[in-house]
C-alpha positions, -999 to +999 in steps of 0.1 A: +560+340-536+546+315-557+528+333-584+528+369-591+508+396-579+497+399-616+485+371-618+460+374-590+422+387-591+430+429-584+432+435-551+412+467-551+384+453-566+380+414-553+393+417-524+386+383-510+395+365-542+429+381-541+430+372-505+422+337-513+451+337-541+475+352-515+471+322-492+476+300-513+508+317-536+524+315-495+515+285-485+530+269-515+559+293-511+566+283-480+559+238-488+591+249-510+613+264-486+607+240-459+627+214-482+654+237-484+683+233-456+687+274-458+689+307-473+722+303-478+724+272-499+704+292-525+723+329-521+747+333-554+780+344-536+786+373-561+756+391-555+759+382-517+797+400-523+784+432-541+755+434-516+783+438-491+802+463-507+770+484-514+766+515-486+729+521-494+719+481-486+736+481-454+724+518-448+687+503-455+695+480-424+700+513-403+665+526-419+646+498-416+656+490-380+649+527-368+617+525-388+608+493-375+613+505-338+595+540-341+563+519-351+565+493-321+566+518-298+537+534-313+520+502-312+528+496-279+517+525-261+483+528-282+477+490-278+484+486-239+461+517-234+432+504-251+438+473-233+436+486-203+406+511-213+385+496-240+389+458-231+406+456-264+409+415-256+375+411-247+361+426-272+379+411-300+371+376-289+338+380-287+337+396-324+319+373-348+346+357-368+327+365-399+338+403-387+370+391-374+380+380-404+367+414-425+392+434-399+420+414-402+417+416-441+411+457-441+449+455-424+463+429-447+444+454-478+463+487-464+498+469-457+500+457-488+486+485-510+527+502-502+547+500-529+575+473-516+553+450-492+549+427-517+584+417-520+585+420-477+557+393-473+574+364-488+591+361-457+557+359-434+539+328-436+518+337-404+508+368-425+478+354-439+441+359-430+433+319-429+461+319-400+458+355-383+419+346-375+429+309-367+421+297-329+391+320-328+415+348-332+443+344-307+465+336-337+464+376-340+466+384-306+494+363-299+512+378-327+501+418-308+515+409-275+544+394-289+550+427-308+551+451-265+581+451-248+578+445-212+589+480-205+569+510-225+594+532-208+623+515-220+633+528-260+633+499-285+664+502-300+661+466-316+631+453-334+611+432-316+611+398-334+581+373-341+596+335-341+586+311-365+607+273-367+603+276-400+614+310-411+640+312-383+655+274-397+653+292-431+672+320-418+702+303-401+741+308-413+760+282-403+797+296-387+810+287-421+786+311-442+788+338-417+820+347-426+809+350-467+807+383-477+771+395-479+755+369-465+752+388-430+734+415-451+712+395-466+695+374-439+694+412-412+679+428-447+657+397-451+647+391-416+637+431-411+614+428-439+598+403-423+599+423-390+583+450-407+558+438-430+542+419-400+541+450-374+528+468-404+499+440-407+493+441-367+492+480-370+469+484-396+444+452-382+446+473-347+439+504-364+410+488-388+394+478-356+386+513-342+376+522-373+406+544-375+435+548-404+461+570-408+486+579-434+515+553-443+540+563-467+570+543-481+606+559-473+629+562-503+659+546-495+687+570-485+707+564-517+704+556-546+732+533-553+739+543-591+772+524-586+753+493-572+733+488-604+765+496-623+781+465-606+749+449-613+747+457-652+786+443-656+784+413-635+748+402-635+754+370-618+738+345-646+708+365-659+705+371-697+698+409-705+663+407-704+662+395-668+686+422-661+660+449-675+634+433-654+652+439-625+664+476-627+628+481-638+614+471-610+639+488-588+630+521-608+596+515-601+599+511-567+622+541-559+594+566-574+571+551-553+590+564-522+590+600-508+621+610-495+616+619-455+631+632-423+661+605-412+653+611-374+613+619-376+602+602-410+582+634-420+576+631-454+580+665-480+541+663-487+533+672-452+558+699-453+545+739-449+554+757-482+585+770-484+598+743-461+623+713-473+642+687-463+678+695-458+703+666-472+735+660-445+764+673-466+791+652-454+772+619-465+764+641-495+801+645-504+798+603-506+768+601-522+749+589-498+714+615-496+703+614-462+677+643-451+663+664-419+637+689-416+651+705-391+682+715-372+668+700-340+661+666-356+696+664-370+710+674-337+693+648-317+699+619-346+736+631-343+737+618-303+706+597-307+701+582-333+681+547-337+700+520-343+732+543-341+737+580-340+744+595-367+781+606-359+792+571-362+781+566-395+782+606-411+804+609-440+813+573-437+813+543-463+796+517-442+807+481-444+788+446-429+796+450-396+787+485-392+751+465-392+755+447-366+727+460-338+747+483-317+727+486-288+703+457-267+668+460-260+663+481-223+639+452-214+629+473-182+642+511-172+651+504-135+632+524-111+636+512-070+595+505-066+591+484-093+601+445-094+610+428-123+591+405-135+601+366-136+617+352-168+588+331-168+564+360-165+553+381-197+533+413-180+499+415-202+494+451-222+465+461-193+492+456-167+517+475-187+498+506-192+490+505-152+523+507-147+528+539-168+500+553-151+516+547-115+552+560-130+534+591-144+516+594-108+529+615-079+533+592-053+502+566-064+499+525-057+469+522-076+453+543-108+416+527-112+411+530-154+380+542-162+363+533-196+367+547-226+393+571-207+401+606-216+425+614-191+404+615-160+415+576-144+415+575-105+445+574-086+444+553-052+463+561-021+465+538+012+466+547+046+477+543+072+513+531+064+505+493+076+483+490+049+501+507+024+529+483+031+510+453+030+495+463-001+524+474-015+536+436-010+506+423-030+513+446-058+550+439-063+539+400-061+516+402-086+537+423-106+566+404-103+551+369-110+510+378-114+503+356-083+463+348-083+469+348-043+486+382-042+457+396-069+432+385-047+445+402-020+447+436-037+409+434-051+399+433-015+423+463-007+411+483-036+371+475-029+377+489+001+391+520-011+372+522-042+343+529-019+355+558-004+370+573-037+358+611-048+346+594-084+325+565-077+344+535-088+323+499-088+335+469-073+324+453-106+350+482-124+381+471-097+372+429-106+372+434-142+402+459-143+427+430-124+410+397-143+420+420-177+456+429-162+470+396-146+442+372-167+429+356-133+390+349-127+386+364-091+356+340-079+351+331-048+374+302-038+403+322-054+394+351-028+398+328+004+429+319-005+453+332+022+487+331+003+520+327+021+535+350+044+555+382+039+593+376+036+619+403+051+630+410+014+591+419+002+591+439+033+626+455+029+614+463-009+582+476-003+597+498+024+624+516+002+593+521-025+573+536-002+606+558+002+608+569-032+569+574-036+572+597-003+604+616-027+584+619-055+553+630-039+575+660-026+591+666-061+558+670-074+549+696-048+581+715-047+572+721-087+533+725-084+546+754-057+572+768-077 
């Protein structure tokens, strides 16, 4: 960025003042790159070449990305819970934005105190305070719900990207540079820092919110490529020798800031029992390449498992640039015969999400009323007799499938009704506010009159073989509760 983090007001200390100077080191970062046509008309070709030829960068695209992914799921399933059960979205736009603004800092603060997110950030020029607390917040919540996939059963296996025009212009190879050596490298290593320094920000923020924190550390690399900075030292690619003493300072710098950690489970040797260690994977040992488990069982399943690749594709292996290339898609949705997909043009909120864990985790289920502040002890729903099961059943998938104000409507009125007949008392008020959070509908008045179009023979036809598989599953559960 623009300026160095020396030259700043400490961040410890002034917070705000370094904040201030942080905003404004990016924003003038990022005037410059805008002029720019791309990354690549600025790359040198021979570090882009030795960058490619180096195990431990493209192995630091297999880290990152599994690292990257292991924290999105753990965003999403904490975030889509506490939208369903605090109100999260409520309650952060009704927060003064004097206090708004304090939170989002306190996660910007913790992200940045790791060693190597000062170098990640360049590439985030929504990272800022000034923009995450823009629009009376949304600017941040955008950038949450952007961060779920549409599945929380489905494994992310890719990092879930946040667009920008600019950084994703900035980013772009033409056909021509793709095929330079390196330059692959550099834009995945590149555009996962950016990945990772902003779900680190949206983490923390979240986190800072509750009040809560918990331990971050940063991973040493699996390698450290001695023969890399050897490279380096003989062909430094235009810098005089004090530039090249910078660098491999900094690098050394960095690297003692890492702890070396679990490959599969990122447990780091300072939480380890005494006595216990990690266990380094001799076969990439005999290469040179250092990469650790604290367990058999962890090895095991990274060996078939492994995020972005299991590890048998890549043990004992130099890697070259297109063993980076992302081996496996996004599950957008785990396929299960009672639940439609949603329309491309329909992004499920984090409330609905979480509902739809709950009715997965159910035995047999079409409703689970969320109580506040939830500890385990929600309210499932049942209908019956089977004509209104089915024609609730309907409703739901409509809503689920497109969040149809009609359809949502429809299902308020079915679930008052049972609602007031329900062991735990659940309030109509509870049911109104649980589906305006999910599908963001107001459910006045007018909206509840609406009648909504008819059943077709393919919502019946649907509902009827879910209703089939809730009846299996129902007698699963029994069959095990008996056993």
């Amino acid at each position: 960025m623009a300026g160095s983090s020396s030259s700043r007001p400490n961040m410890h200390t002034s917070r705000e003042s370094w904040d201030t100077a942080c905003t404004k080191d990016i924003e003038e970062t990022w005037r410059t790159y805008a002029r720019v046509p791309s990354l690549a008309s600025v790359i040198p070709p021979g570090a882009a070449t030795i960058l490619a030829q180096s195990d431990a960068s493209l192995l630091q695209v297999q880290q990152d990305t599994r690292l990257i992914c292991e924290m999105q799921q753990d965003l999403a399933k904490t975030a889509s819970r506490r939208f369903a059960e605090d109100g999260f979205e409520r309650e952060w736009k009704i927060m003064a934005p004097v206090k708004r603004k304090e939170v989002i800092l306190e996660g910007i603060y913790r992200t940045m105190s790791l060693p190597d997110m000062e170098d990640r950030r360049r590439w985030c020029p929504d990272s800022t305070s000034k923009y995450l607390a823009s629009q009376n917040g949304d600017a941040f919540l955008r950038m949450l719900k952007g961060l779920l996939p549409t599945d929380l059963y489905a494994s992310i296996s890719v990092p879930i990207d946040i667009p920008h025009p600019v950084v994703d212009r900035f980013f772009t190879l033409s056909p021509a540079d793709e095929r330079k050596p390196g330059f692959k490298t550099i834009i995945r290593l590149y555009r996962l820092s950016r990945i990772y320094c902003l779900t680190t920000i949206v983490w923390n923020t979240f986190l800072a919110f509750y009040g809560e924190k918990e331990t971050q550390l940063a991973i040493k690399p699996p390698k450290a490529d001695r023969a890399a900075d050897a490279k380096f030292r003989e062909d430094p690619q235009g810098l005089n020798s004090t530039q090249v003493r910078d660098v491999m300072k900094q690098h050394n710098t960095q690297r003692k800031a890492y702890d070396h950690a679990c490959w599969k489970c990122s447990k780091s040797e300072r939480m380890f029992e005494p006595g216990q260690k990690l266990q380094a994977c001799s076969k990439c040992r005999a290469i040179n390449r250092l990469v650790f488990y604290c367990s058999r069982q962890c090895q095991l399943d990274d060996w078939k498992n492994g995020v972005p690749v299991p590890h048998k594709q890549i043990c004992g292996k130099l890697m070259n640039e297109d063993s980076t290339v992302d081996s496996a898609l996004n599950s957008d949705e785990v396929e299960v015969s009672w639940l439609p997909k949603a329309d491309a043009s329909y992004k499920r909120s984090p409330a609905l999400l979480h509902q739809i864990s709950l009715l997965r985790q159910g035995d047999g289920l079409d409703y689970v009323f969320v109580l506040p502040g939830s500890t385990g002890d929600d309210v499932g729903a049942r209908f019956w007799p089977i004509e209104e099961k089915i024609q609730f059943l309907i409703q739901r998938n409509r809503a689920f499938r497109t969040g149809d104000p009609g359809a949502v409507s429809k299902m308020f009125l079915a679930l008052c009704g049972v609602a007031a007949t329900s062991s735990v008392p659940v309030s109509n008020e509870l049911v109104r506010n649980q589906l305006e959070n999910q599908y963001g509908v107001v459910l006045s008045e007018p909206l509840l009159s609406e009648e909504g179009p008819e059943p077709t023979s393919e919502e019946i036809m649907f509902a009827m073989l879910g209703l089939k598989d809730q009846i299996a599953r129902s007698n699963a559960a029994s069959a095990t509760a008996s056993a």
